[in-house]
C-alpha positions in Angstrom: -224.7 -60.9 -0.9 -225.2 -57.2 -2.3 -222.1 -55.1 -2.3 -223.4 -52.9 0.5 -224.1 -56.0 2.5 -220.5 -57.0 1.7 -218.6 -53.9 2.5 -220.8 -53.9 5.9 -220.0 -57.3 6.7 -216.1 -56.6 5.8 -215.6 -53.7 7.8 -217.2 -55.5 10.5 -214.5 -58.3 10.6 -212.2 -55.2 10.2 -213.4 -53.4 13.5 -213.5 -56.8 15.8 -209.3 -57.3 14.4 -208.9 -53.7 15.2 -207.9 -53.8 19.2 -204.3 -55.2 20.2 -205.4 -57.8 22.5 -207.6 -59.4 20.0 -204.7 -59.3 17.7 -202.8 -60.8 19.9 -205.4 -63.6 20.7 -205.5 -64.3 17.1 -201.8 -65.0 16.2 -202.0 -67.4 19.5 -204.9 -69.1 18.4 -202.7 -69.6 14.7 -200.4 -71.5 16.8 -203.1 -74.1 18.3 -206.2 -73.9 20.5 -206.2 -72.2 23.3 -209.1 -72.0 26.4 -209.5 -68.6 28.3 -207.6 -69.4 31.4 -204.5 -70.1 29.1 -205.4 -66.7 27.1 -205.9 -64.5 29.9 -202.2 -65.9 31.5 -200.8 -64.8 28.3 -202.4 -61.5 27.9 -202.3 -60.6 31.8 -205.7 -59.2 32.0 -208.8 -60.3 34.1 -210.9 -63.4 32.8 -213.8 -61.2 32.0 -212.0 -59.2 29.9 -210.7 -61.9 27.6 -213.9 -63.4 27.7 -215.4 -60.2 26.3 -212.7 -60.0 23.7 -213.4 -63.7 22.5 -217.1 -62.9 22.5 -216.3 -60.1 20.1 -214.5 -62.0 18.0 -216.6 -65.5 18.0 -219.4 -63.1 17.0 -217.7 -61.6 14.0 -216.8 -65.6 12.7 -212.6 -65.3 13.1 -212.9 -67.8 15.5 -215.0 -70.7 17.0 -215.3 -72.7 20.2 -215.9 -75.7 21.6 -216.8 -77.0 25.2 -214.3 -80.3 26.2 -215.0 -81.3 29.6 -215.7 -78.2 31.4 -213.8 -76.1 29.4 -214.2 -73.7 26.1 -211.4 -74.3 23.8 -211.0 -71.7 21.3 -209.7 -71.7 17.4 -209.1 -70.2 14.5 -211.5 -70.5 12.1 -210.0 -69.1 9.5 -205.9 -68.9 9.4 -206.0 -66.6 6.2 -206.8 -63.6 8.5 -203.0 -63.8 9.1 -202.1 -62.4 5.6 -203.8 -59.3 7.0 -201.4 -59.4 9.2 -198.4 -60.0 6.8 -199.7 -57.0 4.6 -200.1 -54.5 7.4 -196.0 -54.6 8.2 -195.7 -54.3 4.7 -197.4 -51.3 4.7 -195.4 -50.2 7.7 -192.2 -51.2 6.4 -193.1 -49.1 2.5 -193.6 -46.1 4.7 -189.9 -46.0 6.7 
């Protein structure tokens, strides 16, 4: 992969993370999988929402689904986006 390639391919993982509710369906999905109906209880909004929220981050390869029974059941593909996580509050808490 070329560096320009990289960096382009980095910030797009960067922008799909960057929205709340997707941060939020990440750190569920850390804890197990999860289908949309369960997701969009959680989060509150309407079904299509989550769905395009999922979408967005399915496309971007931080997480992966699979159909059982008539159902999408959702995962985490890769849990070391949650260090992200860990180093943003540190960043937070350096700054106070």
């Amino acid at each position: 992969m070329l560096q320009e390639e990289r960096y382009t391919y980095m910030a797009g993982v960067m922008k799909a993370l960057a929205h709340p509710t997707r941060l939020f369906i990440v750190d569920e999905l850390s804890k197990g999988p999860r289908n949309v109906g369960e997701l969009t209880e959680m989060v509150g909004m309407d079904m299509s929402t989550i769905s395009r929220h999922l979408s967005v981050l399915k496309q971007n390869g931080i997480i992966a689904a699979k159909k059982q029974n008539n159902q999408m059941i959702y995962h985490l593909l890769c849990p070391c986006v949650l260090d992200m996580y860990k180093c943003v509050i540190k960043i937070k808490e350096q700054a106070e």
